[in-house]
Backbone as CSV, one residue per row, in Angstrom:
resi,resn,N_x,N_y,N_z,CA_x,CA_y,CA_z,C_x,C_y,C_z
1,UNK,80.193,89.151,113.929,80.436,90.341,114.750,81.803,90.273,115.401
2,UNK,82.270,88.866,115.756,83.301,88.586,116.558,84.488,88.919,115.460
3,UNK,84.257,88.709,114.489,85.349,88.787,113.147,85.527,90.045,113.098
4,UNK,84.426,91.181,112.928,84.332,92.202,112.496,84.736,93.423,113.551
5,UNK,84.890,92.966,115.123,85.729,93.458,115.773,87.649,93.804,115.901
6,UNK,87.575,91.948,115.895,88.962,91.720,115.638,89.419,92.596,114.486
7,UNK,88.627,92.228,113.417,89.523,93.143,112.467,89.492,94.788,112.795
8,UNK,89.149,95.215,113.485,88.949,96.545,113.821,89.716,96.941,115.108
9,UNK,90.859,96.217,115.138,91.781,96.146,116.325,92.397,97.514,116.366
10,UNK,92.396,97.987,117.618,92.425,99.527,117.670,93.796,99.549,117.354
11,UNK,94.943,99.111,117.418,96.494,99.702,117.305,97.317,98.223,117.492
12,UNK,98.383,98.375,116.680,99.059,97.655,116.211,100.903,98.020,116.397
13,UNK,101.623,97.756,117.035,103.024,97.740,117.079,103.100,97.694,115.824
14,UNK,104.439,98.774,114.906,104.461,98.039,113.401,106.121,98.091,114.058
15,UNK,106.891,97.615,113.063,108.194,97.221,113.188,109.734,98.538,113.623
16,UNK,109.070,99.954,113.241,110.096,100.788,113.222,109.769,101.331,114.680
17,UNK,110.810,101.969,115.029,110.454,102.406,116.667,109.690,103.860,116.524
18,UNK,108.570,103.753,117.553,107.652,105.292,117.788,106.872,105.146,116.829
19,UNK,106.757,104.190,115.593,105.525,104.253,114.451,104.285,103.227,115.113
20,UNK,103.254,103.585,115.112,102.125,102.728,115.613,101.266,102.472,113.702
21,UNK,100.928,101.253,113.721,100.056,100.732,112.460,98.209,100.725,113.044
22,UNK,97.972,101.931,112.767,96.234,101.722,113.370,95.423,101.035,112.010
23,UNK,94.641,100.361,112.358,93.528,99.651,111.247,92.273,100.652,111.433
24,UNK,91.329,100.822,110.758,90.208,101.380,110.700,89.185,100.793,110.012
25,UNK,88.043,101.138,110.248,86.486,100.516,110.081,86.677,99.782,108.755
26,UNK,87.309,100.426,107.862,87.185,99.849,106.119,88.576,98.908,106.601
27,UNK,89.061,98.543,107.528,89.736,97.378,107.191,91.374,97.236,106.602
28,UNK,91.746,99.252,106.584,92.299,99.439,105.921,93.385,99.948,106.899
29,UNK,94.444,99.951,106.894,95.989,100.206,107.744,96.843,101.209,107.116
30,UNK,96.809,102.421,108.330,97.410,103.733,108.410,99.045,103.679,109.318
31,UNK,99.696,103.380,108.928,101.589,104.067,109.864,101.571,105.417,110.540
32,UNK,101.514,105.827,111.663,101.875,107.124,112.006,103.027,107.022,112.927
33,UNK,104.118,107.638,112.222,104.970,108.076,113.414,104.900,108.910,113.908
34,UNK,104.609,108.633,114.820,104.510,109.210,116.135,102.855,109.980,116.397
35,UNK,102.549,110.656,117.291,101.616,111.134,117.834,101.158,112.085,116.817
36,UNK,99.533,112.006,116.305,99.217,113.783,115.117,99.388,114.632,116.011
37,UNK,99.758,115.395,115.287,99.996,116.903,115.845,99.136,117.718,115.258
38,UNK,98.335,117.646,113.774,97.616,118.520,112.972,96.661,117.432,112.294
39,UNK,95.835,117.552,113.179,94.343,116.275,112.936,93.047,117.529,112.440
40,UNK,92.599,117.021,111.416,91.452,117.219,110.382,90.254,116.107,111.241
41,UNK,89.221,116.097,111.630,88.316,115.323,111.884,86.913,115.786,111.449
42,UNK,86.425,115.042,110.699,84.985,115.513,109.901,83.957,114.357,110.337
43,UNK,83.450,114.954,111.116,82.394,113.963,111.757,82.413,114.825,113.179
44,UNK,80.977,115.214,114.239,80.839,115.154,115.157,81.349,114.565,116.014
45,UNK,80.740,113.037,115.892,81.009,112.529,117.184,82.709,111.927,116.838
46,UNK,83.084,111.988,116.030,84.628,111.487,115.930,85.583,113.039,116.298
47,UNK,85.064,114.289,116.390,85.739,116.101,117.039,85.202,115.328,118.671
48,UNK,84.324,115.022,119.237,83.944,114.966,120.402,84.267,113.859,121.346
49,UNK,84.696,112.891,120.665,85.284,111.657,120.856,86.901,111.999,121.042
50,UNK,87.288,112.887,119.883,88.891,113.286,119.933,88.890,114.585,121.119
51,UNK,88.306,115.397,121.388,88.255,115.944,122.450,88.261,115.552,124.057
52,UNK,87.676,114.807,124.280,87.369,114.091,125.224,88.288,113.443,126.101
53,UNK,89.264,112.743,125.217,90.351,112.400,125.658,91.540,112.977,125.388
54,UNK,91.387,114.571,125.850,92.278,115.275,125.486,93.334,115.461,123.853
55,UNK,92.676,115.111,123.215,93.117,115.793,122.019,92.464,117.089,120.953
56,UNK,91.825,117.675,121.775,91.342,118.882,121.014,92.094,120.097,120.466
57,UNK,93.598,119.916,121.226,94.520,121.071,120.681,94.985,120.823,119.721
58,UNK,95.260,119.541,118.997,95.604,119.401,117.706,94.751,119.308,116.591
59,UNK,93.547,119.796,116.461,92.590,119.853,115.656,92.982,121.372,115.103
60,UNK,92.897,120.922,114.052,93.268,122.195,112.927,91.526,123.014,112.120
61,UNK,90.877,121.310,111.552,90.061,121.756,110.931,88.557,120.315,111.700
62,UNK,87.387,121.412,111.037,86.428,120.317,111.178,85.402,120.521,110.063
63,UNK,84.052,119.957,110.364,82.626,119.739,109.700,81.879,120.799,110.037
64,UNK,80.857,121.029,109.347,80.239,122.465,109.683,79.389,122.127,110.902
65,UNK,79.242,120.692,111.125,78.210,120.148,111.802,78.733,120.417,113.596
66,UNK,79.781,119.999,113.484,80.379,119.797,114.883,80.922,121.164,115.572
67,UNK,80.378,121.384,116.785,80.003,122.392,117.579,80.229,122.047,119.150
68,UNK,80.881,121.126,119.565,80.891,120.594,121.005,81.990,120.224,120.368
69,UNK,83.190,120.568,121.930,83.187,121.354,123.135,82.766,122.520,122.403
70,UNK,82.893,123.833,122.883,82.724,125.243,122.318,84.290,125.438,121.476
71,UNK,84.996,125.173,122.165,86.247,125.651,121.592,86.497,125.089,120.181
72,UNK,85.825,124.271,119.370,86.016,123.704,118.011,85.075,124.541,117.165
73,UNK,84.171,125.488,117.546,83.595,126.604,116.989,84.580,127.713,115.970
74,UNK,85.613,127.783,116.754,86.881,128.625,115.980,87.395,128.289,115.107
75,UNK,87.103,126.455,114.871,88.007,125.799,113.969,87.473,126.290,112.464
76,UNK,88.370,126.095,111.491,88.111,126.232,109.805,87.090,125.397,109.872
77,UNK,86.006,125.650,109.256,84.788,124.575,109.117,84.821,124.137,107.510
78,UNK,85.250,123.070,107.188,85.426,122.754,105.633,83.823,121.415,104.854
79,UNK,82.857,122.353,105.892,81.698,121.985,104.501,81.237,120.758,105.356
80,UNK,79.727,120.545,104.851,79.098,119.491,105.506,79.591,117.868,105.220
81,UNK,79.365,116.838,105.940,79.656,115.660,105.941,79.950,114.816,104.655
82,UNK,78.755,115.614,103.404,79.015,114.858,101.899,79.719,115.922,100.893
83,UNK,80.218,117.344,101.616,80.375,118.166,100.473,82.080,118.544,101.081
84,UNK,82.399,117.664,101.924,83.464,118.568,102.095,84.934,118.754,101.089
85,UNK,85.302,120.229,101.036,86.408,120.677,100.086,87.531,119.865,100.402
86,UNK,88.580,119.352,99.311,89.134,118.622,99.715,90.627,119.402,99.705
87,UNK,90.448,120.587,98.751,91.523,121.699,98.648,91.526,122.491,99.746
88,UNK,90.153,122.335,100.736,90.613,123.222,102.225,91.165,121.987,102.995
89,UNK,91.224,121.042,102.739,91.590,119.987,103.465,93.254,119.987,103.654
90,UNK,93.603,120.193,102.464,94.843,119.996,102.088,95.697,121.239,102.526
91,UNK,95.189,122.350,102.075,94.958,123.805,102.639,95.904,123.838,104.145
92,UNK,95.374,123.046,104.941,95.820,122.643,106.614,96.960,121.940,106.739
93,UNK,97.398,121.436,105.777,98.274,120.848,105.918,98.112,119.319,107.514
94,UNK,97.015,118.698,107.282,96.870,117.894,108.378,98.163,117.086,108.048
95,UNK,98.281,116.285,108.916,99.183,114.954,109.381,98.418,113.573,109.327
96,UNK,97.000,113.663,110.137,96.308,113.042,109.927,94.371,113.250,109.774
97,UNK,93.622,113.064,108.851,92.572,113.106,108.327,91.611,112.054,109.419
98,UNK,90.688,112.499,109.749,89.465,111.204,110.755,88.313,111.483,109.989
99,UNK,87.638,110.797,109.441,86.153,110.784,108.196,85.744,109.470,109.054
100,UNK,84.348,109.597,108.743,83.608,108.363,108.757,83.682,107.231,107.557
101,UNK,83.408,105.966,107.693,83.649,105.303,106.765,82.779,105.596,105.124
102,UNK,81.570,106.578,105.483,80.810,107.038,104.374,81.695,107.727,103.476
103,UNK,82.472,108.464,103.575,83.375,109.544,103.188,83.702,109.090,101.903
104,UNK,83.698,109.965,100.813,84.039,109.687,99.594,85.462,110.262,99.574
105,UNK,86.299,111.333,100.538,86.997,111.278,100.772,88.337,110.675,101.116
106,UNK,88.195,109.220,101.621,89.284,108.511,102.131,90.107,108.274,100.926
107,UNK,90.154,107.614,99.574,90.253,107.050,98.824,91.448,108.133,98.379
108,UNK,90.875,109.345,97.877,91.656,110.635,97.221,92.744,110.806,98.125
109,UNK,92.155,111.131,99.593,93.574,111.885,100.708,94.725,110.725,100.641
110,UNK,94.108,109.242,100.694,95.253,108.472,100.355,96.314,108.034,99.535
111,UNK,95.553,108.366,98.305,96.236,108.553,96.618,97.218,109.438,97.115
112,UNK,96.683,110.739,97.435,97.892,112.185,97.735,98.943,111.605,99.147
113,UNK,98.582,110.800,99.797,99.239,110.984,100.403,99.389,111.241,102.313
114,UNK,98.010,111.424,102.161,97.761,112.069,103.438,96.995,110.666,104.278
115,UNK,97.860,110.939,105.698,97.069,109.485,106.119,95.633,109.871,106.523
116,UNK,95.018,108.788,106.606,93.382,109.234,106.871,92.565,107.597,107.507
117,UNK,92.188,107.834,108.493,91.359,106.934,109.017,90.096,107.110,109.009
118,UNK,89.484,105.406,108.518,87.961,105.898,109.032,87.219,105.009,109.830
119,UNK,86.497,106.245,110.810,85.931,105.093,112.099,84.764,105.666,112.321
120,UNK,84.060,104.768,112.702,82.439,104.958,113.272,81.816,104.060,114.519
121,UNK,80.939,104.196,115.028,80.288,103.580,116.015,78.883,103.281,116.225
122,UNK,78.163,102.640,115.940,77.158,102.516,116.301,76.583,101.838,117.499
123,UNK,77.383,101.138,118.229,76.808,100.544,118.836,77.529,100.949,120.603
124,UNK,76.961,100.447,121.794,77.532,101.192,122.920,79.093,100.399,122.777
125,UNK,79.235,99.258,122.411,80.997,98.886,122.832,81.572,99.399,121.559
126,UNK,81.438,99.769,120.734,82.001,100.672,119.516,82.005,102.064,119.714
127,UNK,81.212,102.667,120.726,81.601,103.666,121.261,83.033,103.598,122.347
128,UNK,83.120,102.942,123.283,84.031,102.254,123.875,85.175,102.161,123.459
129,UNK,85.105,101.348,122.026,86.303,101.623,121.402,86.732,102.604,120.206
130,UNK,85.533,103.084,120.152,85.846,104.948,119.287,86.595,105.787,120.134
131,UNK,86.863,105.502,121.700,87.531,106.324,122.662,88.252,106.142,122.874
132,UNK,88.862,105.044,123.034,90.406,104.178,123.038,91.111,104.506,121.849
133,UNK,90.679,104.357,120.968,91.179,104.261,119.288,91.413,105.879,119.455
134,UNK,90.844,106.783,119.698,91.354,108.133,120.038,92.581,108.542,121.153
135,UNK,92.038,108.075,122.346,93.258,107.891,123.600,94.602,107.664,122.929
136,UNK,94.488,106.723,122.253,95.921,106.467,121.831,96.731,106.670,120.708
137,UNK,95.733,107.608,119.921,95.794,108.423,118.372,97.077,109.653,119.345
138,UNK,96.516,110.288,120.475,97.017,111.668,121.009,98.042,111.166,122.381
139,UNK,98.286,109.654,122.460,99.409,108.701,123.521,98.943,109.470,124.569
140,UNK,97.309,108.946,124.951,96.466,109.505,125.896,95.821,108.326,126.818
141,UNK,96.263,107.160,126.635,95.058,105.742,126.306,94.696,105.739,127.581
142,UNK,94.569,106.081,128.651,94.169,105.815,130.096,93.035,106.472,130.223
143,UNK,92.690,107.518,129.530,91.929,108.835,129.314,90.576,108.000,129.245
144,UNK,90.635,107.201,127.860,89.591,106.022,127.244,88.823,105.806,128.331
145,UNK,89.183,105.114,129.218,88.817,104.717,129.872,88.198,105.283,131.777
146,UNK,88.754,106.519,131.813,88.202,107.573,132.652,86.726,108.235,132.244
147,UNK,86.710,108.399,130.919,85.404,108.742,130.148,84.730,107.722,129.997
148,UNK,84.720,106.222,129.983,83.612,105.816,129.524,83.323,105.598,131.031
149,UNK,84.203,105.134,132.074,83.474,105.129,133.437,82.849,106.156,133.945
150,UNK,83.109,107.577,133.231,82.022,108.733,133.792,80.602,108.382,133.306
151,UNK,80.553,107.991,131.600,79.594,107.725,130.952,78.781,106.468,131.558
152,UNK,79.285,105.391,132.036,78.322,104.722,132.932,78.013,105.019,133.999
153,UNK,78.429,105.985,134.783,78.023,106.478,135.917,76.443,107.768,135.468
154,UNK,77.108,108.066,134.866,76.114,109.246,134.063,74.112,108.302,133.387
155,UNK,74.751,107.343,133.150,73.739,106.099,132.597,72.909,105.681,133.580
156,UNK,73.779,105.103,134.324,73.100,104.921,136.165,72.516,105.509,136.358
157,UNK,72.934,106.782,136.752,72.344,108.015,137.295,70.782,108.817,136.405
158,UNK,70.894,107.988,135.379,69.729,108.689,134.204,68.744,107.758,134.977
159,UNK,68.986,106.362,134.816,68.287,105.383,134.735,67.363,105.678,136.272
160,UNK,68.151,105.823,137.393,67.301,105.714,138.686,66.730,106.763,138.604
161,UNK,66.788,108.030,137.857,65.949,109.170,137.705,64.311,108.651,136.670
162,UNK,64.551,107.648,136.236,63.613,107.869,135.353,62.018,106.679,136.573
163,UNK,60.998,107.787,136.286,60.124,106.328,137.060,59.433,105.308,137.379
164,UNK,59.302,104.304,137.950,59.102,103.034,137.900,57.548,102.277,136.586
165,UNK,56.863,103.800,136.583,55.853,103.276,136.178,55.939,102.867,134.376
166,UNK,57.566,103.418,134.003,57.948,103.454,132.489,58.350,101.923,132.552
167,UNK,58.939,101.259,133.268,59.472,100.063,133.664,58.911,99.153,132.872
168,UNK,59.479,98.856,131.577,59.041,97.791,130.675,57.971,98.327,129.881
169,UNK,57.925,99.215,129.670,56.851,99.709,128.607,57.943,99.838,127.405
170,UNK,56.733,99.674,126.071,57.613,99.676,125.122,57.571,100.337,124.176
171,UNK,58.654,100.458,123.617,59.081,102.176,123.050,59.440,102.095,121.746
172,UNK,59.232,102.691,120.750,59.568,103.311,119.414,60.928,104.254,119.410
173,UNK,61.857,104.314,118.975,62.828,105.726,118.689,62.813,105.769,117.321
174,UNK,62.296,106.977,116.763,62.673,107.046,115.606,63.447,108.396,115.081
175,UNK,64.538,107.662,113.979,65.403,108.556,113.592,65.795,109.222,112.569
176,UNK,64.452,109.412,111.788,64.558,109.145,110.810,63.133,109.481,110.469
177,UNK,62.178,110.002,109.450,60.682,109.741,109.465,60.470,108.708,107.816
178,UNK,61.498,108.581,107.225,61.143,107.201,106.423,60.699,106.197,106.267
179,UNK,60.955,105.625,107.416,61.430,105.900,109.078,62.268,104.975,109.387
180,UNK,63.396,105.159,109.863,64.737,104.892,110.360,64.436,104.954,111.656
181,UNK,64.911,103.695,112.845,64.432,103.510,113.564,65.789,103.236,114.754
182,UNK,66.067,103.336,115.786,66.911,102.849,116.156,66.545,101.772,117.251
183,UNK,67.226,100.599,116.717,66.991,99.279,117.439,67.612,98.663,118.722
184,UNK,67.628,97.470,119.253,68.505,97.112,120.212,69.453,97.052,120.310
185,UNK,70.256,96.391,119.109,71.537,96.680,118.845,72.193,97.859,119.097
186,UNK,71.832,99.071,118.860,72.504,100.509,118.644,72.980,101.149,119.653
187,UNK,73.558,101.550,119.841,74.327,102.193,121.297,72.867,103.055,121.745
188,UNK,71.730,103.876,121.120,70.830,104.490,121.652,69.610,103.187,122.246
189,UNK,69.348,101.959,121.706,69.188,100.805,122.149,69.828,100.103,123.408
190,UNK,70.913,100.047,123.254,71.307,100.258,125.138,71.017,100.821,125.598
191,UNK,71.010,102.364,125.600,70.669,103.498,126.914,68.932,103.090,126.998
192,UNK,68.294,102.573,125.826,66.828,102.724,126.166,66.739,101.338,127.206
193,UNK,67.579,100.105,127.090,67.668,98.945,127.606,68.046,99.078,128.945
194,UNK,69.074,100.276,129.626,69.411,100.724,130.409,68.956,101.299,131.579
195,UNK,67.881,102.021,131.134,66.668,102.819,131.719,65.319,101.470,132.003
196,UNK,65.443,100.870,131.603,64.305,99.693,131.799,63.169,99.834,130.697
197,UNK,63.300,100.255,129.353,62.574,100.146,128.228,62.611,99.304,127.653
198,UNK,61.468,98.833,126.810,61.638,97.662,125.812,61.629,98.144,124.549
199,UNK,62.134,98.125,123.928,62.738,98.454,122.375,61.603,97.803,121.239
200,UNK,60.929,97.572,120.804,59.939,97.259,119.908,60.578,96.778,118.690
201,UNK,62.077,97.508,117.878,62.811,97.291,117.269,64.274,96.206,117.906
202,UNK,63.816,94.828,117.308,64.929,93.559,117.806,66.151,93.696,117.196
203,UNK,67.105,93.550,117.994,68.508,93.393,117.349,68.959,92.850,116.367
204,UNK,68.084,92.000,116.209,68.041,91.017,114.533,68.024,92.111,113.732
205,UNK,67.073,93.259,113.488,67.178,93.565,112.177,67.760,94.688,112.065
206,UNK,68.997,94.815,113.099,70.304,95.660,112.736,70.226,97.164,113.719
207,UNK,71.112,97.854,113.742,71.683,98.914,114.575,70.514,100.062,114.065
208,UNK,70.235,100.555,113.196,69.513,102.081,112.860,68.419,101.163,111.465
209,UNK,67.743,100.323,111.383,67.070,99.734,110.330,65.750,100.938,109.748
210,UNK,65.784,100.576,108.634,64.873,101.267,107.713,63.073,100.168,107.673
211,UNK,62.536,100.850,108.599,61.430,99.866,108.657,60.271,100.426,107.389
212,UNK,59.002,99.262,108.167,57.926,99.446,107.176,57.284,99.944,108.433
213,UNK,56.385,101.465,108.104,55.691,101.602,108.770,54.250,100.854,109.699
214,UNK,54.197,99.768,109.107,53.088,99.087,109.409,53.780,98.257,110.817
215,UNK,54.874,98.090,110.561,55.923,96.982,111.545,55.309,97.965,112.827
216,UNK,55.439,99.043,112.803,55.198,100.085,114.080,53.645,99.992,114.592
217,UNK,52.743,100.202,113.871,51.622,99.934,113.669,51.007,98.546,114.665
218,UNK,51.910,97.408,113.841,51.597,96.370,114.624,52.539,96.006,116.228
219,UNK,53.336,96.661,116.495,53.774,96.717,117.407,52.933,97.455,118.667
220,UNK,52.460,98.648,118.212,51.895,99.566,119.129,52.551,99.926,120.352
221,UNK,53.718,101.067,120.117,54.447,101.262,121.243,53.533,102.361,122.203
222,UNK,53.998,102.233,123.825,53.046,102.919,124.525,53.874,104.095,124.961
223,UNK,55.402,103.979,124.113,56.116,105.474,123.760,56.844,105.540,122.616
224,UNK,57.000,106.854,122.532,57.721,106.947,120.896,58.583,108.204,121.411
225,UNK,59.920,108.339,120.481,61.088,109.281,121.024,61.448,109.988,119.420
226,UNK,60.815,111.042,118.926,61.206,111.204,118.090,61.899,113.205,118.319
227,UNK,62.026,113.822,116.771,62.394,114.829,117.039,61.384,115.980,117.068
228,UNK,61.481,117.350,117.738,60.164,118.154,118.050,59.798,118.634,116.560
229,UNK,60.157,118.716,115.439,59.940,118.903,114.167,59.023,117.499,113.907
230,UNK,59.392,116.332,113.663,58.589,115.293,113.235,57.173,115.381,114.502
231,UNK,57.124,115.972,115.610,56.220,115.371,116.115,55.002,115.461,116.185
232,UNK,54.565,116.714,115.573,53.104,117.661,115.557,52.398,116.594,114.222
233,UNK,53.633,115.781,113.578,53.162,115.053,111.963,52.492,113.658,112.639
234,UNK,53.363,112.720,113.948,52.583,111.932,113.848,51.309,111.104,113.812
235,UNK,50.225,111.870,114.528,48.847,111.599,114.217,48.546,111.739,112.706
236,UNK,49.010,112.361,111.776,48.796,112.344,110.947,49.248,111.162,109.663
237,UNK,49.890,110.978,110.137,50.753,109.273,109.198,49.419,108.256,109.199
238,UNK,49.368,107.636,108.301,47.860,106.650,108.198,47.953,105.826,109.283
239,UNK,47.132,105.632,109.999,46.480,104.341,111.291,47.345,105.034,113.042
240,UNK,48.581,105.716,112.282,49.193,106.360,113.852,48.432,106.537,114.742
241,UNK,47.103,107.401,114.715,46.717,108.271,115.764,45.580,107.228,116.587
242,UNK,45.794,105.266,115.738,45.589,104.691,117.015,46.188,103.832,117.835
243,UNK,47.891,104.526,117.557,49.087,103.808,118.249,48.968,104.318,119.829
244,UNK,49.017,103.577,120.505,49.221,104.340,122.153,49.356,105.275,122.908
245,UNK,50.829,105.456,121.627,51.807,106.438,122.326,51.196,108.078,121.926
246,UNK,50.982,107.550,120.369,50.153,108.842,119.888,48.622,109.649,120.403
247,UNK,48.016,108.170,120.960,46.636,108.340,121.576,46.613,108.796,123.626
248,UNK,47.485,108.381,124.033,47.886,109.218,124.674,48.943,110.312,125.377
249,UNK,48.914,110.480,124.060,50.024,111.902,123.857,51.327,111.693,124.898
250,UNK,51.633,110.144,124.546,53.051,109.955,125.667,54.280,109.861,124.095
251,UNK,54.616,111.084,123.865,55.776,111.102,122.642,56.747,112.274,123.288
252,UNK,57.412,111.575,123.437,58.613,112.601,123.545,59.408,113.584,122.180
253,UNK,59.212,114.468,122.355,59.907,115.152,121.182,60.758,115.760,121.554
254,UNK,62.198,115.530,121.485,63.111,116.072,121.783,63.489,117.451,121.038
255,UNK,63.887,118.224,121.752,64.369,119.832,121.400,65.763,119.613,120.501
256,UNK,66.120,120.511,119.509,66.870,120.477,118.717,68.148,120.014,119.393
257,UNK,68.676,120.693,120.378,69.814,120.512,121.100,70.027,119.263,121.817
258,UNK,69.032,118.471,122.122,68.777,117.074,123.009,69.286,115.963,121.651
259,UNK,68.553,116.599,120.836,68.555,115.572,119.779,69.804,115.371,119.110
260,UNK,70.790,116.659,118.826,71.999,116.393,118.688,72.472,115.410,119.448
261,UNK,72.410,115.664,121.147,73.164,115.081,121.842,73.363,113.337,121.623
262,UNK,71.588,113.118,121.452,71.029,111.443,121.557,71.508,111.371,120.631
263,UNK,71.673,111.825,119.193,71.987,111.498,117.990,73.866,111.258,117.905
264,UNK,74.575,111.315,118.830,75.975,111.418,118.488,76.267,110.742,118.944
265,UNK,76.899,109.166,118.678,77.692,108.359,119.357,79.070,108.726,120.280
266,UNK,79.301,108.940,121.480,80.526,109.396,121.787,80.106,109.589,123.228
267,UNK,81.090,110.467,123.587,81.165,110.586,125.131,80.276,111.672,125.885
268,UNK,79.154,111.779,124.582,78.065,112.587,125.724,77.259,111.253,125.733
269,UNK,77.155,109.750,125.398,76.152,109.601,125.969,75.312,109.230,126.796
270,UNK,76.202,109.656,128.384,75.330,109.501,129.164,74.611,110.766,129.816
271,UNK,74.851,112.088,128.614,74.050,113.197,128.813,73.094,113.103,127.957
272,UNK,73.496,112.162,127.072,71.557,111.387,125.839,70.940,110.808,126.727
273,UNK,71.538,109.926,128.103,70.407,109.350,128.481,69.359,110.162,129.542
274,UNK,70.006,111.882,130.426,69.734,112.243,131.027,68.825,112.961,130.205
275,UNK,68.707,113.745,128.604,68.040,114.129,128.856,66.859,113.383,128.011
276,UNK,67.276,112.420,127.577,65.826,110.911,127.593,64.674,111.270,128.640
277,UNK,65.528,110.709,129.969,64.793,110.911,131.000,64.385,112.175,131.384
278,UNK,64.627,113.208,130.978,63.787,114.726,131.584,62.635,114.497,130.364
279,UNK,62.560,113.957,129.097,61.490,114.009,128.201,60.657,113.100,128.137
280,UNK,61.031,112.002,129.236,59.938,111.145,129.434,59.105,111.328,130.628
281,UNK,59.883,111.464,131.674,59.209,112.015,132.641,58.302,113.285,132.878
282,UNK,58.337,113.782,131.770,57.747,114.776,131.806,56.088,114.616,131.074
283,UNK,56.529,113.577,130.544,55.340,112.671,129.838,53.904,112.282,130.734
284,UNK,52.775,112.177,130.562,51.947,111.744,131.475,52.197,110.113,131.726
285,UNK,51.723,109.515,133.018,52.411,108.780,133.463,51.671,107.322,132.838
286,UNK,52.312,106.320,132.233,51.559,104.958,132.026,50.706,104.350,133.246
């Protein structure tokens, strides 16, 4: 992990004056002189992350997905996360390209020419430095760090809202109904660690792991956090309806809009953890 940071060193002095050498998630090293001026970002939380710290005026284009702040609503929307056009890409004439490391994209924009980074976060200090690594994309870098101290204040503030009687009870999130689970490791694994939950899913077996339903089963969480679409299904999954959480109807199902929020690594999330806590508390009480 310690390796896999370092190499993910947010910015780099390179040798010519005003050019910065940024590295990105694949390991791979981008030159920009000077500050983008015409940034492409396809990914949510990488538009909301670049917003945040004041770079939202140089966004040209985005993902069909990304919708926060409001003002990136206007932007050219060039196609969902696996389909996006690469001729509207080009179209914009960006400076610089932001994809997630999934992107089948990176490979091509670089052949042509076009610089392109790719970064992701899963975890809360990779969020941390998904904001820095932005701060200083837009020669903003102080910014980084004004936002994530709102975001722990915002965390705090979830946490003493939520009440005492949840205090170590232990919880399921699932993200997934395959079921994709999110664990301790994961930046949504902090905020649940944060609030005084116990995670059922151990950091050992990774950030968002693909479990066996039975693992849940034998765990028996006395909450579960899933989305309001999956939730009317879980009594119905084999042996569920004599998991705890299911038996006494303590499941949070988050509303479409909540679930975006929890679901986006970046600088809402210490508005994932607030509204955690309005959907647990609202829960009957352990």
């Amino acid at each position: 992990m310690i390796a896999r940071l370092l190499a993910l060193a947010l910015v780099l002095l390179s040798g010519s004056a005003g050019a910065l050498t940024h590295t990105d998630d694949l390991g791979r090293q981008v030159t920009l002189r000077g500050a983008p001026q015409r940034i492409v970002a396809l990914g949510p939380s990488l538009v909301e992350s670049l917003c945040a710290v004041g770079g939202c005026d140089r966004l040209v284009g985005v993902d069909r997905f990304s919708n926060h702040p409001a003002s990136v609503q206007a932007l050219p929307k060039l196609g969902g996360l696996g389909e996006v056009s690469l001729e509207q890409v080009l179209r914009l004439k960006p400076d610089l390209v932001l994809l997630t490391p999934a992107s089948r994209l990176h490979d091509r924009l670089a052949q042509l020419g076009v610089p392109v980074l790719a970064l992701d976060a899963q975890s809360l200090p990779e969020v941390q430095r998904l904001l820095r690594h932005m701060a200083t994309l837009v020669g903003e870098p102080a910014r980084a760090d004004a936002v994530w101290a709102q975001m722990q204040r915002e965390i705090d503030d979830a946490a003493a809202r939520l009440p005492a009687a949840w205090h170590g009870r232990s919880v399921y999130f699932e993200v997934d109904p395959t079921p994709f689970a999110a664990g301790e490791a994961s930046y949504i694994g902090a905020v649940l660690a944060r609030l005084q939950l116990r995670n059922i899913v151990p950091a050992a077996l990774g950030t968002f792991p693909q479990l066996n339903p039975e693992f849940v089963l034998r765990a028996q969480p006395a909450l579960i956090v899933v989305g309001e679409r999956e939730s009317p299904q879980l009594a119905q999954r084999p042996g569920w309806s004599r998991v705890p959480a299911v038996q006494h109807a303590r499941v949070c199902a988050l509303p479409r809009a909540d679930g975006e929020v929890v679901g986006r690594p970046g600088p809402r999330v210490g508005e994932a953890a607030r509204a955690l806590v309005r959907c647990i508390a609202a829960l009957p009480a352990p």
